[in-house]
N, C-alpha and C positions, 0 to 999 in steps of 0.2 A: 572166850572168843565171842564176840557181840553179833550177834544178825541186824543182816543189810537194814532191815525196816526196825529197826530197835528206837524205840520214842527218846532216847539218851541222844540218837544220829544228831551229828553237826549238820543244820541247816543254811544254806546260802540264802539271800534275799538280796535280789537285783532292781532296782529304783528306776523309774525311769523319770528323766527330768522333766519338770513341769505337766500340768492339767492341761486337759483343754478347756480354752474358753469362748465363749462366745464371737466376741468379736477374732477369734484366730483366722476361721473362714477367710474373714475378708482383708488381713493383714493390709497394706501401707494403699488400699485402692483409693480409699477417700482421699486421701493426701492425691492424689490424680487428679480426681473428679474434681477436685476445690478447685487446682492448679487450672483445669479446664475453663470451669466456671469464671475464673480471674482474666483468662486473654481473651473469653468469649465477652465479657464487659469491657474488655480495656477498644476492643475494635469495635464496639457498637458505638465508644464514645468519640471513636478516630474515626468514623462514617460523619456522626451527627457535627463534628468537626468540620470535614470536610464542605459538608452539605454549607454549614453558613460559611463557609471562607468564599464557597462560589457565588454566595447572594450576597456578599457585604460591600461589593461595588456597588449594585445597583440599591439596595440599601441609603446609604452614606448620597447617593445622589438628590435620592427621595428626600432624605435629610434636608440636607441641604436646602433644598426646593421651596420645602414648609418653612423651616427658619426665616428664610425671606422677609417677611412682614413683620418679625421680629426687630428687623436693624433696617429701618429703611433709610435713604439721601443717600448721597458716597459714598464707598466704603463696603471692605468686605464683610461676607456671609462669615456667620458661624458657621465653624466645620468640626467634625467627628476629627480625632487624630489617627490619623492612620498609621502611623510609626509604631510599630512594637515597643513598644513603653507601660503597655499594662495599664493603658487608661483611658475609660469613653469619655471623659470630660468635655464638653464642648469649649473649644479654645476663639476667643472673637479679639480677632486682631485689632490694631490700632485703624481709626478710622482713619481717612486721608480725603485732602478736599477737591480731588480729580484732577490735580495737575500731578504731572512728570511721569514716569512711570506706566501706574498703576492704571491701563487704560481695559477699555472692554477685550472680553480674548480674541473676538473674533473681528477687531478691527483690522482693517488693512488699507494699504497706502494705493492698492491697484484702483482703478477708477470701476465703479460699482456697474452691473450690467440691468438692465430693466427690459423684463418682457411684458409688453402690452399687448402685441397684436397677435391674432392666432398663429401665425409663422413661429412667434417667437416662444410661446408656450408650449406649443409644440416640441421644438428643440430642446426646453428643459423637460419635458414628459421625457422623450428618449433618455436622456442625461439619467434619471433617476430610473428609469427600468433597467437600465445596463448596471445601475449599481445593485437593486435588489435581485437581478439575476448575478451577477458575483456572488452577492451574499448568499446563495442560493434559496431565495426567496420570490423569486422572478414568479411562481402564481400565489402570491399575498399582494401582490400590489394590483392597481387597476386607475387608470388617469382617465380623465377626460378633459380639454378644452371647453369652457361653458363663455357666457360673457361677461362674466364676472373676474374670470380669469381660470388658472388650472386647479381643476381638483383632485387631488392625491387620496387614496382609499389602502390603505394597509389594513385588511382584514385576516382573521385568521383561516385557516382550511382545516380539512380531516386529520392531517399529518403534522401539521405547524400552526403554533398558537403565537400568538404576540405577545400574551402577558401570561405568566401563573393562572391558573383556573379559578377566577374569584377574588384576584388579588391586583394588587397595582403594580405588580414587581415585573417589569419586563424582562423575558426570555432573552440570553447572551446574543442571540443572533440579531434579533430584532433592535435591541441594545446598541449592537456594534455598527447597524445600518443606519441609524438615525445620525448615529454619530463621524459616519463617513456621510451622508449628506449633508450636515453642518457647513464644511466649507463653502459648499456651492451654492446654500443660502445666503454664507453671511455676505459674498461677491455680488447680492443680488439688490436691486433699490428697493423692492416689492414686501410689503408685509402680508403676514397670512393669519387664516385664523386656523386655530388647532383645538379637532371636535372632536370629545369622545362617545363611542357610541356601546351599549351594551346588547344581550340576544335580549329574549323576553323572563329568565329564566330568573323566579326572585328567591333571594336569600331566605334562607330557614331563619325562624324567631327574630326577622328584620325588625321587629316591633320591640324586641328587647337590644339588640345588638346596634341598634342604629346605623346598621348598614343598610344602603338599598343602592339598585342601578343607579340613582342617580349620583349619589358618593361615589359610587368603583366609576361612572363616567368620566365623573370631573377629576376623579384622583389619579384616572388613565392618562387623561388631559396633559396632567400638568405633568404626569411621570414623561412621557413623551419630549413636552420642551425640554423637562431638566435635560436629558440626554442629548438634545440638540443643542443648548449653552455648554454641555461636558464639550462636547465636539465642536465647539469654536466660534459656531452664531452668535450674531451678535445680540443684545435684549431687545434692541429696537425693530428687532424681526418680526417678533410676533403682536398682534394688533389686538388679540383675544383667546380666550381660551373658556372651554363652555363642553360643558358634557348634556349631553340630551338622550340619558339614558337609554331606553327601547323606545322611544317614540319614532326614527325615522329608520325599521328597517329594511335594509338593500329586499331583502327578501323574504316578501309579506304572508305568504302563505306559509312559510316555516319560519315564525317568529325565534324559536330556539336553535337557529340553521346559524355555525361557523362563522360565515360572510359579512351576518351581522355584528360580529363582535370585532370593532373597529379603530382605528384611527385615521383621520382626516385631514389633510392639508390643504386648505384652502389658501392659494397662491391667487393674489387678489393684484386687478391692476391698480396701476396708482391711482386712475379715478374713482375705483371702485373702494378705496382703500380712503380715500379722502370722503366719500360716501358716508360708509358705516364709524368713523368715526365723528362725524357729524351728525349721526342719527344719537350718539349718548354725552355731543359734548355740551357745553354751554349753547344753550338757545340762541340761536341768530334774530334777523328782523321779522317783526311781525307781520302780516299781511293780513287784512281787512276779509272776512268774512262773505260780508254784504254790503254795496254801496251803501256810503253813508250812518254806517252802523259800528261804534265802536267795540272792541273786544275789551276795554279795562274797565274793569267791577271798581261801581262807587265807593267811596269810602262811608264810615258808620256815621250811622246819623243824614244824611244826604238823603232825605228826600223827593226832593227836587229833581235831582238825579239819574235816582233809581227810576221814578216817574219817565222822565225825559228819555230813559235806552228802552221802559216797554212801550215806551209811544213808537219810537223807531221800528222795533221789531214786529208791533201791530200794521205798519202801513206796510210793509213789506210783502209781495204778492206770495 
């Protein structure tokens, strides 16, 4: 008979499955984390999506604008395609020689209204502060009757900007007002001019960047018409277009003050408007200086001439 503890005893040995290993702690977590990581990129790229799908109107307007000078006489602009088609190609239509059809957008068959006298500028001052109060933009605007005609002031405030901060891309509201004023320009006989105006506030490394106030003016400028042709003006509206940086602001003791950062309508009468397009057209007749005193310079070789216009200008008291 053998004893319990006899070193002959049948031994059992019980196994238990698998080591531990390092990464067991953390079993299937990473496969989370990754998964995490994946929808937290997939919605930063549906934000940054979203963000240009809201600028690519005003965008494609811009576009547009610049191309301009590109195709000039008849005939339409290059345009950006807008169709989901998967392609910014610019497409330039067939040109056409301005019959049939293909007329300005903002023509119309109704007989066109002309305000000249203070009455009458008046009444479209009303006209356009009822629409920027719609838009709820009613303290961005500011009118005055001058004698030049109306001047319209779309500035910005504390709360409401007109364009991007530093940029020419007009803000949706501002956007959608210029383009509900359109009609009741294009109705109008009166050309205007359109001034952009900046604060005092200059671009970092303007010197490498070639940006200054006076490009973000002029490029306000002309961001402003395009939205006013999107909305149905006609081109023969506008008489000028001219940015003047910070040099004329509303408000001189805070040069970097809101109010300054502007857009301008100048709604010109018709005489004022035959004016200033006379001050850059073809020279008219000359008028004599001085009794007796010609203003045309001899030609070469003339001396005789030359003699004879400083005799004139010697007897002259």
């Amino acid at each position: 008979m053998s004893k319990p503890n006899d070193k002959h005893h049948d031994q059992t040995i019980v196994k238990r499955g698998g080591g531990k290993h390092d990464h067991d702690e953390h079993g299937g977590a990473w496969k989370v984390a990754f998964a995490d990581f994946c929808l937290a990129l997939l919605s930063l790229f549906l934000v940054l999506w979203l963000m240009a799908a809201r600028e690519k109107e005003a965008i494609q307007s811009m576009t547009r604008d610049a191309a301009a000078g590109q195709l000039e006489g008849p005939g339409n602009r290059p345009e950006i395609a807008t169709a989901p088609r998967g392609s910014l190609i610019e497409r330039f239509p067939t040109l056409h020689d301005g019959s049939g059809p293909a007329e300005d957008a903002g023509a119309t068959s109704e007989a066109r209204v002309s305000y000249d006298s203070p009455a009458d500028l008046k009444q479209l001052s009303k006209k356009l502060e009822k629409m920027s109060e719609d838009a709820g933009l009613a303290s961005n605007l500011q009118s005055e009757v001058t004698p030049y005609g109306l001047r319209v002031m779309l500035h910005d405030t504390d709360r409401q900007g007109m364009f991007m901060r530093g940029s020419a891309l007009p803000t949706g509201r501002f956007a959608r007002l210029l383009q509900k004023m359109a009609p009741l320009f294009a109705q109008m006989e009166n050309q205007m001019l359109i001034v952009g105006h900046t604060d005092s506030v200059q671009y970092t490394f303007a010197e490498k960047t070639g940006m200054s106030n006076w490009s973000l003016s002029s490029n306000r400028a002309m961001a402003a018409r395009a939205q006013l042709l999107s909305g149905g003006m006609r081109g023969d509206s506008v008489l000028q277009v001219v940015g003047m940086a910070d040099r004329a602001p509303l408000d001189a003791k805070r040069t970097d003050a809101g109010i300054n950062r502007r857009i301008e309508l100048m709604i010109l009468t018709r005489a004022q408007s035959r004016s200033v397009a006379a001050m850059f057209g073809a020279p008219g007749a000359t008028a004599q200086l001085l009794d007796g005193v010609s203003v045309s310079a001899p030609g070469t070789g003339k001396g005789a001439a030359a003699a004879a216009l400083r005799g004139q200008l010697a007897n002259q008291p």
